[in-house]
N, C-alpha and C positions, 0 to 999 in steps of 0.2 A: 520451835514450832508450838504455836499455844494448843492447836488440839493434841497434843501429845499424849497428854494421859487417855485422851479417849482411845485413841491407837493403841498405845500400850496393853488397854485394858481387853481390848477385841485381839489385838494378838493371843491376849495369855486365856481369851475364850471358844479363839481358835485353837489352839492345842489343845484344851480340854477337851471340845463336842471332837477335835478328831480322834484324840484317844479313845474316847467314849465308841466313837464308831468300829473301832478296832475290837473294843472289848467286849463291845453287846453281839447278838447277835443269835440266831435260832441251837447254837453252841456257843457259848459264853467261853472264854479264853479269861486266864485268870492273866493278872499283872507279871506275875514274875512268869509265866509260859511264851507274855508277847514279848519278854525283855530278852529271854533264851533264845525265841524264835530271831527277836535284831541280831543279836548277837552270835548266832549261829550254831548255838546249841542244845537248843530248842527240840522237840521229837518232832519226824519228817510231818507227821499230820498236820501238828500247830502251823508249821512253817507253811505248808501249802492254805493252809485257811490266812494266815496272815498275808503271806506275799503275794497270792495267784486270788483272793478273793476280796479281804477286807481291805487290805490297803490300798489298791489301784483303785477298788469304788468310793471310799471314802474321800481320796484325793480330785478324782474325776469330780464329787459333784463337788468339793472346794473350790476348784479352780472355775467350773462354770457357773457357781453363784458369783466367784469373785468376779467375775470379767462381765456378767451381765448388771450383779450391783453398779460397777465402776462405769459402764458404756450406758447405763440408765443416769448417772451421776453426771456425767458428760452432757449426754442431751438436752437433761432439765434445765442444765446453766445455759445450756445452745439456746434451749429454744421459748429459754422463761417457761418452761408448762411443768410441773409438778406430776401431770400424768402420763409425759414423754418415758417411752424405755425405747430398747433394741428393735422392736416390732412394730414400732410405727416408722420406720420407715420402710418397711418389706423388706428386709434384709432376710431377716429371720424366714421369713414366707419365702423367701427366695431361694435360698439357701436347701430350703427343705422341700421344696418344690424339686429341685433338680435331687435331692438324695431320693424322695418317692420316686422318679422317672426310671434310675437304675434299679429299684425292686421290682417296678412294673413290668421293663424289658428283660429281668434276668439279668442287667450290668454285673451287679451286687454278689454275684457266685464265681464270678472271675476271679476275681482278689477279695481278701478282705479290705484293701486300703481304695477300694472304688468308692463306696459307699462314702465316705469323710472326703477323699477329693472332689468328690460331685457338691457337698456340699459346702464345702470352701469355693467350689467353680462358682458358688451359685451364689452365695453371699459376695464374691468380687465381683459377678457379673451385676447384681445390684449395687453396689459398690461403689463403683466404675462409673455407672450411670450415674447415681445420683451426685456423686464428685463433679458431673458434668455441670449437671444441673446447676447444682451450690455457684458452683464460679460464674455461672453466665445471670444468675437472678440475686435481687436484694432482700427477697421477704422470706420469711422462713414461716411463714403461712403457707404458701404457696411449696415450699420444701415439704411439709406437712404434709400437704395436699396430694401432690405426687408420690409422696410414700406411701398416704394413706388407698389411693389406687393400686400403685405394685402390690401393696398384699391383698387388697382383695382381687386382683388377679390371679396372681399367684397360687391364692385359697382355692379360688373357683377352677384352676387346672388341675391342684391338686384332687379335689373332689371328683373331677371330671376321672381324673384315673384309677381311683376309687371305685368307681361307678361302672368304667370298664375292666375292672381287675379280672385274667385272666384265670383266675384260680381263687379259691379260697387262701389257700396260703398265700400268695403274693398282696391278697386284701389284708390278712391278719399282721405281716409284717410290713405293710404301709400304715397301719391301723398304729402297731407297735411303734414306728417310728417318730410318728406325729405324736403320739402321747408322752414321747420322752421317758427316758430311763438310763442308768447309769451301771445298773445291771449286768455282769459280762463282762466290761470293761477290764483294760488291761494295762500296764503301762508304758507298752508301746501307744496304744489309740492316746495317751492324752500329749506322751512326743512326741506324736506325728504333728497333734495341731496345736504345738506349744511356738512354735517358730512366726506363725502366723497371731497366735495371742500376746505373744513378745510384743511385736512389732507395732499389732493395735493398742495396746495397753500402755506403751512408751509414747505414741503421737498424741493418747491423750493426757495423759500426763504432764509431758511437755507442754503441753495448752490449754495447764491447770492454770496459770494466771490471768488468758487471757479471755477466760472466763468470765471472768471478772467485769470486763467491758460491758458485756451483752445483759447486764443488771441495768447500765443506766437506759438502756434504748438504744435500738439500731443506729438512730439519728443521730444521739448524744455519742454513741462510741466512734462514729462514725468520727463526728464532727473533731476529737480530741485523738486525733489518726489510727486510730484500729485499724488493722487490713480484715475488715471483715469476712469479704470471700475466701483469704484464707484461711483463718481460723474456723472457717467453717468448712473450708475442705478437709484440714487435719481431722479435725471432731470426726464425722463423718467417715473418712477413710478410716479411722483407728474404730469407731462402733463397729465399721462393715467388719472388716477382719477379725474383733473381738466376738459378733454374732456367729460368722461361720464358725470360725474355731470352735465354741459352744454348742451349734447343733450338729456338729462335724463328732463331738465328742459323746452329746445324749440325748439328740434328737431336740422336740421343740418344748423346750420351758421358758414357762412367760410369767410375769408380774412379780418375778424376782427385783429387777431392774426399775419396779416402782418404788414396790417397798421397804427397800434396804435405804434408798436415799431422802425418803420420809421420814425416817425414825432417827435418820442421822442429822438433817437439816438443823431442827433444834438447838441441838448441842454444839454446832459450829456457827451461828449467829447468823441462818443462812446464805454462808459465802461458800460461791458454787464452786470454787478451788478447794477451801478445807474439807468439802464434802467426798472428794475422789474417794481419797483411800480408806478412810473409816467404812463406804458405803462397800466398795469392792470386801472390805474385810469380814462386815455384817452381813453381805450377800452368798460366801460361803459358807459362812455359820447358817445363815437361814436354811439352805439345800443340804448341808449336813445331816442338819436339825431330822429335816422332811423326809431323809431317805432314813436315817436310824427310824423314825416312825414308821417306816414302809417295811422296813424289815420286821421290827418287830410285832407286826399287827399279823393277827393267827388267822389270815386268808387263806382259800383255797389255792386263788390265782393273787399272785403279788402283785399291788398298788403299784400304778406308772408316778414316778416323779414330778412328771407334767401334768396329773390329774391334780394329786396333792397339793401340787404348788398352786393350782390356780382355783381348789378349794377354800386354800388359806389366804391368796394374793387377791380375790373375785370381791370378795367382803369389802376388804380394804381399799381396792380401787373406787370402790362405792360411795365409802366414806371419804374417801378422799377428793373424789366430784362432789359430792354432798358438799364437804368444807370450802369449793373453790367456788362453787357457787354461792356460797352464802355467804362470800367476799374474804374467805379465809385464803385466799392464793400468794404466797410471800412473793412469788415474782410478779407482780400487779401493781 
């Protein structure tokens, strides 16, 4: 695998920012306290700050950087655009659309596992639809186009319930959930939507070569037999499930899924297969990064990961339309 060393390298800076995230913290845990604590002979406090605090939230934003880096990884090669992620096609809006509706009605104090089912219902029910879509049309303009509708739909009910929140509280935790956070988290919430990230994260994978086609043009891939409808229904089915799972897990963070596979392009000679998994791997390290800064910033009220992210991703999107206009777009 010729990007190997770049893998290699994001692995071993994965392990580092996750240790990092274990050790930092508003109580610092020394090295040999988290080694006691694995190891089970650790004192009960260490052990509960490790295993009931830092290590489910450190792992939770891993894996939702990772699946949004990778499902942003996926789209760009889908759809040629550099500034496609998981939210253009309302997934994500969808998704989160139906977890606000159970805070609105009260769903949300039934179970805790209402809350993450509504929003897996809702990333498949977007999902599902646009899978439709994909198989019946040939332009991914026009795929675009439709996404870019469902989320602003989406947005605009979402807002609409906002607007009628029955209570203060039922506003502050719609408020909370759309800004995303990783916060609380446990390691049951990220096995609950790991079955569904499995699955999205394996179809696209799988449809890491045929990535490849949608470089020369619809028409060129077309023409040297690519089943394009398919490959773009995998795409597609595997972002929708990789999205839910994600905002199933910390609500709505965005522009992960641009900028992980921006900084990865480069260095794999823009080929939209070697880019998967370096970008999934940089996209955990990014939300690591983000939530160790959220923690250690001496707030009243602690920084949403979804604010942060898109303090740091906002800029860069910028720049990054900036560059595609100014004929900088490698898929062009």
């Amino acid at each position: 695998m010729r990007n190997a060393p770049l893998v290699l390298g994001l692995v071993t800076v994965s392990v580092t920012v996750l240790l990092a995230a274990i050790l930092l913290g508003s109580t610092p845990l020394g090295l040999s306290a988290v080694i006691n604590s694995l190891t089970g002979s650790g004192s009960p406090g260490d052990a509960v700050v490790l295993w009931e605090i830092r290590l489910p939230r450190a792992l939770a934003a891993y894996v939702v950087g990772a699946v949004l880096g990778l499902s942003g990884a996926a789209l760009q090669g889908l759809l040629r655009n550099p500034l496609a992620e998981p939210g253009i096609l309302g997934v994500s809006a969808t998704a989160s659309l139906f977890a606000t509706f159970t805070l609105y009605f009260g769903f949300s104090a039934l179970s805790s596992l209402v809350l993450p089912l509504a929003a897996i219902a809702g990333a498949l029910t977007a999902t599902m639809f646009l899978a439709l879509v994909a198989a019946r049309i040939n332009s991914v303009v026009t795929l675009i186009l439709i996404g870019v509708g469902l989320s602003s739909f989406s947005g605009a009910l979402m807002t609409l319930l906002m607007n009628l929140a029955p209570n203060p509280f039922s506003l502050s935790d719609m408020v909370n959930w759309m800004m995303g956070t990783v916060a609380n988290r446990s390691f049951e919430d990220i096995a609950f939507a790991m079955p569904f990230l499995f699955v999205g994260a394996a179809m696209i994978l799988l449809s890491g070569r045929d990535l490849s086609a949608f470089t020369l043009g619809e028409e060129a891939a077309s023409g040297i037999g690519a089943d394009l409808a398919k490959i773009r229904l995998k795409i597609v089915l595997g972002t929708g499930l990789c999205a839910g799972g994600a905002v199933a897990i910390a609500g709505t963070v965005g522009f992960v899924g641009i900028v992980a596979p921006h900084l990865v392009r480069p260095h794999v000679d823009h080929e939209p297969s070697a880019t998967l998994v370096p970008s999934a791997l940089l996209g955990g390290v990014i939300l690591v990064l983000a939530d160790i800064f959220i923690r250690l910033t001496p707030t009243t009220t602690e920084l949403k990961l979804g604010v942060v992210a898109a303090l740091v991703g906002a800029p860069v999107f910028v720049w990054i339309a900036s560059q595609r206009m100014m004929g900088g777009n490698s898929y062009d």
